[in-house]
C-alpha positions in Angstrom: 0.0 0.0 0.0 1.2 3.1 -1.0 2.2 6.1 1.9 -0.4 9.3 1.6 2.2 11.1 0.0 3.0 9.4 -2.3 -0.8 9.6 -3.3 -0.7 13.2 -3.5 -0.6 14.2 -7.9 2.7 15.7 -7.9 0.7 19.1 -9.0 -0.3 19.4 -5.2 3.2 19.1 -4.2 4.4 22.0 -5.8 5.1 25.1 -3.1 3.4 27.4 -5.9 0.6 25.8 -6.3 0.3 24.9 -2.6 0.8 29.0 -2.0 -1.3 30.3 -4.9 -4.4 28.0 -3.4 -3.8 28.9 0.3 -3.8 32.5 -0.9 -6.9 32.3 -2.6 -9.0 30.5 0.4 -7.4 33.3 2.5 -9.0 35.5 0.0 -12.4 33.9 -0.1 -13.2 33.3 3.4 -10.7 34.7 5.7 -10.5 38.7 4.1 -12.5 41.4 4.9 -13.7 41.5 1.6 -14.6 38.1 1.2 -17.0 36.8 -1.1 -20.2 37.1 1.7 -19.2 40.2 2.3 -19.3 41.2 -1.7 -22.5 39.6 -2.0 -24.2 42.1 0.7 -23.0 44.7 -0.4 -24.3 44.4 -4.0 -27.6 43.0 -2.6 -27.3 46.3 -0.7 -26.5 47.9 -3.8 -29.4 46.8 -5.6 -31.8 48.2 -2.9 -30.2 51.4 -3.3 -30.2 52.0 -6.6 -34.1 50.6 -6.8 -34.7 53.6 -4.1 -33.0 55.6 -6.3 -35.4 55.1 -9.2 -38.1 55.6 -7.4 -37.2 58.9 -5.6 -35.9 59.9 -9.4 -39.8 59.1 -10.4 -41.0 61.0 -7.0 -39.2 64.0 -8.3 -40.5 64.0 -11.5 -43.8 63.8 -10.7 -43.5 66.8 -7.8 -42.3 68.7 -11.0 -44.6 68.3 -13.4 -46.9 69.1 -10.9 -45.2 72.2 -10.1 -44.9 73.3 -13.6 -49.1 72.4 -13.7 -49.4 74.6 -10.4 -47.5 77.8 -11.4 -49.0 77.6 -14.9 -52.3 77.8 -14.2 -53.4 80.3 -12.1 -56.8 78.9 -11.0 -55.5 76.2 -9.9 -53.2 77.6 -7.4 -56.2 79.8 -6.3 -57.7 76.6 -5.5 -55.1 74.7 -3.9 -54.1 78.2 -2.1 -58.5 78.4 -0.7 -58.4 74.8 -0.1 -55.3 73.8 1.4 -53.5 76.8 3.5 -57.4 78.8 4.0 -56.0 82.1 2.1 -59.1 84.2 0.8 -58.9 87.2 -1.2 -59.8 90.6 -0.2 -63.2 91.3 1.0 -64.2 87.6 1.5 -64.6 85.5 5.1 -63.4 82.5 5.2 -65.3 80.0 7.4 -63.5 76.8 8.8 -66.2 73.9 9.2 -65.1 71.7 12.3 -66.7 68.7 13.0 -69.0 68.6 16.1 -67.6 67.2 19.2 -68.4 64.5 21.0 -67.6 65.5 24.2 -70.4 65.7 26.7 -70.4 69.2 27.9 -70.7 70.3 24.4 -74.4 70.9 23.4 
């Protein structure tokens, strides 16, 4: 029966080839950029750049909207009424609240 070295191909022998696969487990578990670690971080790269997209979409829909606003000056009347109560000279503005139910209130 042969000795365990002798059963070793003589490719696996070699101090190159013994260092040059050492050196690239070292790299793929050991490192602090090893192959996990890669695979995060584009994961995490992904997710970013899919938020990016849709903020990028977010944007241009808040300016075509804008552009919609400021061009069209009823509208903005509307939203200014509506939204933040502004009125135009001479008119009252009455703020309907919704009845309470508190029992004191009658």
């Amino acid at each position: 029966m042969k000795s365990l070295i002798e059963q070793i191909p003589p490719i696996f022998k070699n101090m190159y080839v013994l260092g040059t696969v050492f050196f690239i487990v070292w790299l793929m578990i050991f490192d602090s950029n090893d192959i996990l670690t890669q695979l995060s971080l584009r994961k995490k790269e992904a997710d970013l750049q899919q938020t990016q997209r849709y903020y990028q979409k977010q944007i241009e829909t808040v300016k075509t909207d804008r552009e919609a606003l400021f061009s069209n000056q009823d509208l903005l009347e509307r939203i200014a009424r509506e939204k933040y109560y502004m009125r135009a000279e001479g008119e009252d503005v009455y703020v309907i609240v919704p009845e309470s139910t508190d029992e004191w209130v009658k």
